[in-house]
C-alpha positions in Angstrom: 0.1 18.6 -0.1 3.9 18.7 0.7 4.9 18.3 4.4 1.1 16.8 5.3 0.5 13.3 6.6 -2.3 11.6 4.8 -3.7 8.0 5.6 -3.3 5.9 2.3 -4.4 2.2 2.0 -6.8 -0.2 0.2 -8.7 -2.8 1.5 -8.4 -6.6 0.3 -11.0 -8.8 -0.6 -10.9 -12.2 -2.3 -12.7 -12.7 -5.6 -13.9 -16.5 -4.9 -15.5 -15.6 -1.6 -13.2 -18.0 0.6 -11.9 -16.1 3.9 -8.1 -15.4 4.3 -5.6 -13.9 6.9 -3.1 -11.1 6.2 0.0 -12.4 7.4 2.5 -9.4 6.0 2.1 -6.0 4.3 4.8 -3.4 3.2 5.0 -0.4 1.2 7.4 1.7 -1.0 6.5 4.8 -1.8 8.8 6.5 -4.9 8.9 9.3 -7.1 8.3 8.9 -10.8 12.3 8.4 -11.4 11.7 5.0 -9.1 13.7 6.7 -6.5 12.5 5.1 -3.3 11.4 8.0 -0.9 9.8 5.9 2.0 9.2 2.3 2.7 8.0 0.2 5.6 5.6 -1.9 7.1 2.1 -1.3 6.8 -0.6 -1.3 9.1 -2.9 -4.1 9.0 -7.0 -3.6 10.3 -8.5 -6.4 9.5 -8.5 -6.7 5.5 -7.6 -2.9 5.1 -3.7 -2.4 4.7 -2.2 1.3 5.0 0.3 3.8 5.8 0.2 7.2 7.4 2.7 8.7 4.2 4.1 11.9 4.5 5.5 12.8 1.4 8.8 15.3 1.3 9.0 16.0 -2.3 6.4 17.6 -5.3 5.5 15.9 -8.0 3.1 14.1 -10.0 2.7 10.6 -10.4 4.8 9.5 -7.6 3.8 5.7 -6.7 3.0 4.4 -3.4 2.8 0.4 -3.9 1.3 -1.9 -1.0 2.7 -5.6 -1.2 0.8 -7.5 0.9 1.0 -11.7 1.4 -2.1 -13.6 2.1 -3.1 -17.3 3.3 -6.6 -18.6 2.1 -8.5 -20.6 4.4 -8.8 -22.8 1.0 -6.1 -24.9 1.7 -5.3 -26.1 -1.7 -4.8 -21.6 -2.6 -1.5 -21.3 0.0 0.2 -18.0 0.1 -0.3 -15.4 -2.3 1.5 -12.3 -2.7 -0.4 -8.8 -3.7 1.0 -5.9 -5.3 -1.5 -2.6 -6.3 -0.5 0.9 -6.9 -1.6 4.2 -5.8 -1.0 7.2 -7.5 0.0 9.9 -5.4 0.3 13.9 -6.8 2.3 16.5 -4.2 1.1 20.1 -4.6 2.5 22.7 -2.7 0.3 24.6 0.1 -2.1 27.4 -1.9 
């Protein structure tokens, strides 16, 4: 809904099993012209990434995108960066 603060976030996990450390996450969150409407650094607990996002304009299919780089413990792997999209639709209050 307009005006109200959610929590929005994902959590990461590696598809080969080998542990890793998140050493940076960021967001952008924009509405569906790609007009950036907030953007930061994210909050990192552990493997889940997020944002408290409160968003300031309605619409649907605005996109709040968490880039996150992460170090494998697999040596060989190094620094990878991660990108994933959320969808976000602002209603107005009923």
């Amino acid at each position: 809904m307009l005006g109200e603060t959610k929590e929005l976030g994902i959590k990461i996990s590696g598809a080969d099993g080998v542990d890793f450390k998140i050493l940076e996450a960021r967001y952008e969150y924009k509405n569906r012209l790609g007009e950036i409407l907030a953007s930061g650094e994210a909050i990192v607990e552990d493997k889940m990434v997020y944002t408290n996002l409160t968003p300031t304009e309605l619409g649907f299919n605005q996109i709040c995108t968490f880039i996150v780089k992460v170090q494998s413990d697999n040596e060989e792997k190094g620094i990878e960066q991660v990108r994933q999209d959320i969808i976000v639709n602002v209603i107005e209050e009923y």
